[in-house]
Backbone as a printed PyTorch tensor [residue, N CA C, xyz], in Angstrom:
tensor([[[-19.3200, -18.5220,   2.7160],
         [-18.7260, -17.9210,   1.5510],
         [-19.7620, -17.0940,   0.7820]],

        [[-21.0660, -17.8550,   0.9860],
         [-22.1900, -17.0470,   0.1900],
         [-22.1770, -15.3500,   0.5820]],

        [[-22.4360, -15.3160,   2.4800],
         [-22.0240, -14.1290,   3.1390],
         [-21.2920, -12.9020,   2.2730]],

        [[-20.1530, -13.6450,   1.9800],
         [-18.9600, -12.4980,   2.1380],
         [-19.3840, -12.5200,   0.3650]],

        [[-19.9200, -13.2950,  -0.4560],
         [-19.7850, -12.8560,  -2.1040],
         [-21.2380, -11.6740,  -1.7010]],

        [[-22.0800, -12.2600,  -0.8520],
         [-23.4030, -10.6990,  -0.8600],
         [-23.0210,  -9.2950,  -0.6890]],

        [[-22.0800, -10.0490,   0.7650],
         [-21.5340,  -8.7880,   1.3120],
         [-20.1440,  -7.5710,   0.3680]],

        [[-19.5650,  -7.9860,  -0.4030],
         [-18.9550,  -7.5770,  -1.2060],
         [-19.5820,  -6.8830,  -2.1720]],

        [[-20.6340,  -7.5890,  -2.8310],
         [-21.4460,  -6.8890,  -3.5410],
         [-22.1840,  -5.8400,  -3.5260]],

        [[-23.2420,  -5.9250,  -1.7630],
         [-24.0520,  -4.8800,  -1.6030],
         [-22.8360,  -3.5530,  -1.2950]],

        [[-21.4020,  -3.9600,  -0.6600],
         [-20.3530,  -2.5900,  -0.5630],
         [-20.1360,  -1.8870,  -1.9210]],

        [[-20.3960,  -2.4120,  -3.1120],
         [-19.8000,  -2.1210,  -4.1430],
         [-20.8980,  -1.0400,  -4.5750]],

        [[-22.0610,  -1.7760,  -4.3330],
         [-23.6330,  -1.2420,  -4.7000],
         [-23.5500,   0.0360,  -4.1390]],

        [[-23.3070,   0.2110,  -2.4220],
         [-23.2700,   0.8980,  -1.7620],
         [-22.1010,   2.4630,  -1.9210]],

        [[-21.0150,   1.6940,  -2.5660],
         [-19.9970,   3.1310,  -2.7500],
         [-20.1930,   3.6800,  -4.0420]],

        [[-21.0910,   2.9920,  -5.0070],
         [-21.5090,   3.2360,  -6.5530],
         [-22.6860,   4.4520,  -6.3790]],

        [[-23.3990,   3.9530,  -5.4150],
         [-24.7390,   4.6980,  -5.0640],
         [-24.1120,   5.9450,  -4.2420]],

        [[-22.8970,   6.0130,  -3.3710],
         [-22.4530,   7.1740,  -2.7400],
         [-23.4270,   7.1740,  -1.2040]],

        [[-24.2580,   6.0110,  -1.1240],
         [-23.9780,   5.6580,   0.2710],
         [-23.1300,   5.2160,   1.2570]],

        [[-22.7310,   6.4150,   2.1160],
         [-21.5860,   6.1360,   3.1950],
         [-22.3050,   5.1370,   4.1110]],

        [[-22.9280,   5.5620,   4.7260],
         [-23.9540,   4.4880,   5.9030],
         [-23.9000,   3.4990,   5.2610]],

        [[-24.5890,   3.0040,   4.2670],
         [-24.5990,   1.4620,   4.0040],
         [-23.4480,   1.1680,   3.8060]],

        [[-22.6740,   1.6410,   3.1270],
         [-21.2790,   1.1500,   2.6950],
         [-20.2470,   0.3620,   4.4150]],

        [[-20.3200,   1.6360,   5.2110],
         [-20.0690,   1.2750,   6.4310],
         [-20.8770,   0.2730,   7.6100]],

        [[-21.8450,  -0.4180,   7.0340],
         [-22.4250,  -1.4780,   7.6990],
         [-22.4040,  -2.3880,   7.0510]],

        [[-21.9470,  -2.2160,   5.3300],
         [-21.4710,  -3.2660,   4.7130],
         [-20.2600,  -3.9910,   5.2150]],

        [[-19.2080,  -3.1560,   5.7550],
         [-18.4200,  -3.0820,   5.8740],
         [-17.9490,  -3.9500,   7.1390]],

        [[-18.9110,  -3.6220,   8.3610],
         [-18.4520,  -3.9610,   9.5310],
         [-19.3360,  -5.4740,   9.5580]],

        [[-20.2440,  -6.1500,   8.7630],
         [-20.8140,  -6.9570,   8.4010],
         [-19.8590,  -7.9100,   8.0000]],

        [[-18.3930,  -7.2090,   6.6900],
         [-17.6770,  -8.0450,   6.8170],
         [-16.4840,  -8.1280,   7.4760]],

        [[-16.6180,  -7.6380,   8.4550],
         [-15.4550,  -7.7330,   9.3460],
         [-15.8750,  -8.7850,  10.2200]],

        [[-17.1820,  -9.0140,  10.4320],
         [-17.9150, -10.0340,  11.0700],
         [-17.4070, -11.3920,  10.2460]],

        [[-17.9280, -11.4930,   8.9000],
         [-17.6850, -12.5230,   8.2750],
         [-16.6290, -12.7810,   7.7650]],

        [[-15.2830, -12.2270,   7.8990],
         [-14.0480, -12.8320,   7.8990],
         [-13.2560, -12.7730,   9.0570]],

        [[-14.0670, -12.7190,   9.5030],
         [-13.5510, -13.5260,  11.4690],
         [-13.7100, -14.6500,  11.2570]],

        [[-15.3240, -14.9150,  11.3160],
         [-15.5730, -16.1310,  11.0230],
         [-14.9950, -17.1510,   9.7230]],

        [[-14.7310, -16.8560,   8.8430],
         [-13.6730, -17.4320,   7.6590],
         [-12.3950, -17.6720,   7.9930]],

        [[-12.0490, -16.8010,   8.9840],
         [-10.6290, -16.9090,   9.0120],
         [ -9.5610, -16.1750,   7.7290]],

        [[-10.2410, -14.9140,   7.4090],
         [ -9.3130, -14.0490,   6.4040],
         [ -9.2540, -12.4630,   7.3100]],

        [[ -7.6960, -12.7850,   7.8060],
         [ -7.7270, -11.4620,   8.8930],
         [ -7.2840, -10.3020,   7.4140]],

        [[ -7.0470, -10.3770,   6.6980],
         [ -6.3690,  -9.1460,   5.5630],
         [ -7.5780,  -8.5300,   5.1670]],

        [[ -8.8860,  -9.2550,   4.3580],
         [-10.3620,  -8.7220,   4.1090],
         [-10.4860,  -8.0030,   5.9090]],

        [[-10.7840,  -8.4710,   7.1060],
         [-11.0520,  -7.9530,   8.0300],
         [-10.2580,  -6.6910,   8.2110]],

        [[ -9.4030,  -7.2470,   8.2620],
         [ -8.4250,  -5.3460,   8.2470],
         [ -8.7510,  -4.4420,   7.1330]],

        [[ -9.0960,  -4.4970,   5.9530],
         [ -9.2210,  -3.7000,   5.0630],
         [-10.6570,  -3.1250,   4.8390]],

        [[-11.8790,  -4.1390,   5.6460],
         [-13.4260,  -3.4760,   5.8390],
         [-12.7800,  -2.7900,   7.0360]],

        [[-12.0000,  -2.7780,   8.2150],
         [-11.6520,  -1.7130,   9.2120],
         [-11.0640,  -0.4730,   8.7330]],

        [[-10.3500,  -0.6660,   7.6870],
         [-10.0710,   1.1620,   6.4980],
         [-11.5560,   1.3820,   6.2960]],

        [[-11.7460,   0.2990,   5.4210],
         [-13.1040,   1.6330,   4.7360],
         [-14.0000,   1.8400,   5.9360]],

        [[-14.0660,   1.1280,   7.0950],
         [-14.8420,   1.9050,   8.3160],
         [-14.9350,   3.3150,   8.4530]],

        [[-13.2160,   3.2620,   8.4170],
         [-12.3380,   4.4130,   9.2730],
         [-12.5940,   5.5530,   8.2810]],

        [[-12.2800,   5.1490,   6.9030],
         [-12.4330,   6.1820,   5.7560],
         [-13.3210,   7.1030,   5.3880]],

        [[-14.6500,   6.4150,   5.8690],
         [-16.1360,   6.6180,   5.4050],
         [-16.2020,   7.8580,   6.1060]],

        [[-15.9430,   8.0210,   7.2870],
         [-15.9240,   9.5460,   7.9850],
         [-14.7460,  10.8410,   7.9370]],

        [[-13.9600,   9.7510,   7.5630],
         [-12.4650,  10.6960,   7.7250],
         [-12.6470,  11.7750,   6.6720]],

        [[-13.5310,  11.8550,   5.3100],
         [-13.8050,  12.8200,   4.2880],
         [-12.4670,  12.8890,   3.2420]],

        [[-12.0170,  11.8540,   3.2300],
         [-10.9010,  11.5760,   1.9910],
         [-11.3650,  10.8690,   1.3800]],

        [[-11.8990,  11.2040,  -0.0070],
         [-12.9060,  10.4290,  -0.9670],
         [-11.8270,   9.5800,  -1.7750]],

        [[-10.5110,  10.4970,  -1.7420],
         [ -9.8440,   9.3970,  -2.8710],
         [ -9.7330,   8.2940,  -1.8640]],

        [[ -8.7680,   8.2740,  -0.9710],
         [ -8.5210,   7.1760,   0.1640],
         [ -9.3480,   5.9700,   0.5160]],

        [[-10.8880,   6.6370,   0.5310],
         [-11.7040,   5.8180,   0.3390],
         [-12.1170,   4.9410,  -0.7630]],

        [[-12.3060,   5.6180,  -2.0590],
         [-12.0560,   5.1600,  -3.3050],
         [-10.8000,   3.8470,  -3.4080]],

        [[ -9.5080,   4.0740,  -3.3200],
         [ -8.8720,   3.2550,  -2.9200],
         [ -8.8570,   2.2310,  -2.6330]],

        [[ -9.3940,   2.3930,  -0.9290],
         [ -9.4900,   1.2830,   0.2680],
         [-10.9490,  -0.0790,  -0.5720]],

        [[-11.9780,   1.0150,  -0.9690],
         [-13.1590,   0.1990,  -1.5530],
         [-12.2910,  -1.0640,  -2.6670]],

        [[-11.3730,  -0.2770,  -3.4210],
         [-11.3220,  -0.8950,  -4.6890],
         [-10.5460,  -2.8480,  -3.8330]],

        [[ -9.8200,  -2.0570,  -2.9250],
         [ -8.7310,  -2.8470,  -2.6500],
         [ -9.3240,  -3.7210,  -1.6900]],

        [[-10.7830,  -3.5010,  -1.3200],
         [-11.5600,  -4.4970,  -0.4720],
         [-12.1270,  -5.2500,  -1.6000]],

        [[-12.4620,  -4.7330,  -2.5710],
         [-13.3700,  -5.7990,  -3.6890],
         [-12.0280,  -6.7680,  -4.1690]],

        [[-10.9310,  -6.4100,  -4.6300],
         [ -9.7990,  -7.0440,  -5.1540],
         [ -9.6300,  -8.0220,  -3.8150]],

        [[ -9.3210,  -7.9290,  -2.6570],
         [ -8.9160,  -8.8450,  -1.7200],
         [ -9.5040, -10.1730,  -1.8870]],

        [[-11.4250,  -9.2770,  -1.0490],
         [-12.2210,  -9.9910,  -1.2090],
         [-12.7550, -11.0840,  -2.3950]],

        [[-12.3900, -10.6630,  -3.7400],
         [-12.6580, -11.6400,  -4.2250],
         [-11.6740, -12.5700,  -4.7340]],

        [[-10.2520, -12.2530,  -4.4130],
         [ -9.3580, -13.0160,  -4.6220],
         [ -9.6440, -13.7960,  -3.7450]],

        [[ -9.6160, -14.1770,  -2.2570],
         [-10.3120, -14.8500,  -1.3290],
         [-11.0000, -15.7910,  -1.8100]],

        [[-12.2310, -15.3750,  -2.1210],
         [-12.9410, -16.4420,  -2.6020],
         [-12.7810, -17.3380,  -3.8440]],

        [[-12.0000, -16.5640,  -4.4740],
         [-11.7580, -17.8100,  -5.7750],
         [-10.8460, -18.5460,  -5.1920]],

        [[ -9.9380, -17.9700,  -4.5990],
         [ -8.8260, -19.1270,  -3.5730],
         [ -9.3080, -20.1250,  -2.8200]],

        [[-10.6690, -20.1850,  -2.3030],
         [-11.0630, -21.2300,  -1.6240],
         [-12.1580, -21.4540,  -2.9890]],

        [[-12.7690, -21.2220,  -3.6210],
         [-13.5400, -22.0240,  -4.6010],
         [-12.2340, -23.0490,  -5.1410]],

        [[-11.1370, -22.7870,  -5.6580],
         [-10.1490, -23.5260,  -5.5510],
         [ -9.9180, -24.4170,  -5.3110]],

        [[ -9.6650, -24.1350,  -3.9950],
         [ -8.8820, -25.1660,  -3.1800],
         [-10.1350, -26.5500,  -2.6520]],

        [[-11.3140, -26.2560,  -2.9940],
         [-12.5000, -27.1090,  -2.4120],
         [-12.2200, -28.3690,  -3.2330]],

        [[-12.5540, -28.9310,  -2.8700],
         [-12.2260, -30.5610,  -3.1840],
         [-13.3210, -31.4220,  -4.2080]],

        [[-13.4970, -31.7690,  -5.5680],
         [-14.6340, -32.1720,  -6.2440],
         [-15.2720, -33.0910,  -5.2860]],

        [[-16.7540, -33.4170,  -5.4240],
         [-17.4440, -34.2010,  -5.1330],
         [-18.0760, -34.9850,  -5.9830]],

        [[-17.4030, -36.2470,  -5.7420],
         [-17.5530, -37.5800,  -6.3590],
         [-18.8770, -38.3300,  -6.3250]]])
């Protein structure tokens, strides 16, 4: 979970700064790490902003970013959630 809160972050860093490259290895980084989580919707939506980063539609991209940070961190508060106190 740590993963995907870095990885969210450095994408955010990355489309703020108007780095495409990083943004897009941010990206496929988390397509890696919500395989492994088991959140195929974050995985499909770092596969837009993959796709976006070259396609030269800045709004689209704009978009896709916003709607990867919104996923992504709904995600994780859903499982901060759902985790079970320790007694």
């Amino acid at each position: 979970m740590e993963d995907l809160a870095l990885l969210l972050q450095e994408a955010r860093v990355a489309w703020e700064m108007g780095d495409r490259r990083a943004l897009r290895m941010r990206a496929l980084a988390l397509q890696g790490t919500a395989d492994r989580l088991g959140m195929p919707q974050v995985r499909t939506v770092a596969g837009d902003v993959i796709a976006l980063c070259s396609a030269g539609d800045e709004a689209a991209l704009a978009a896709i970013v916003e709607r990867l940070q919104r996923l992504g961190e709904g995600s994780l508060c859903a499982v901060w959630d759902a985790q079970v106190p320790v007694v």
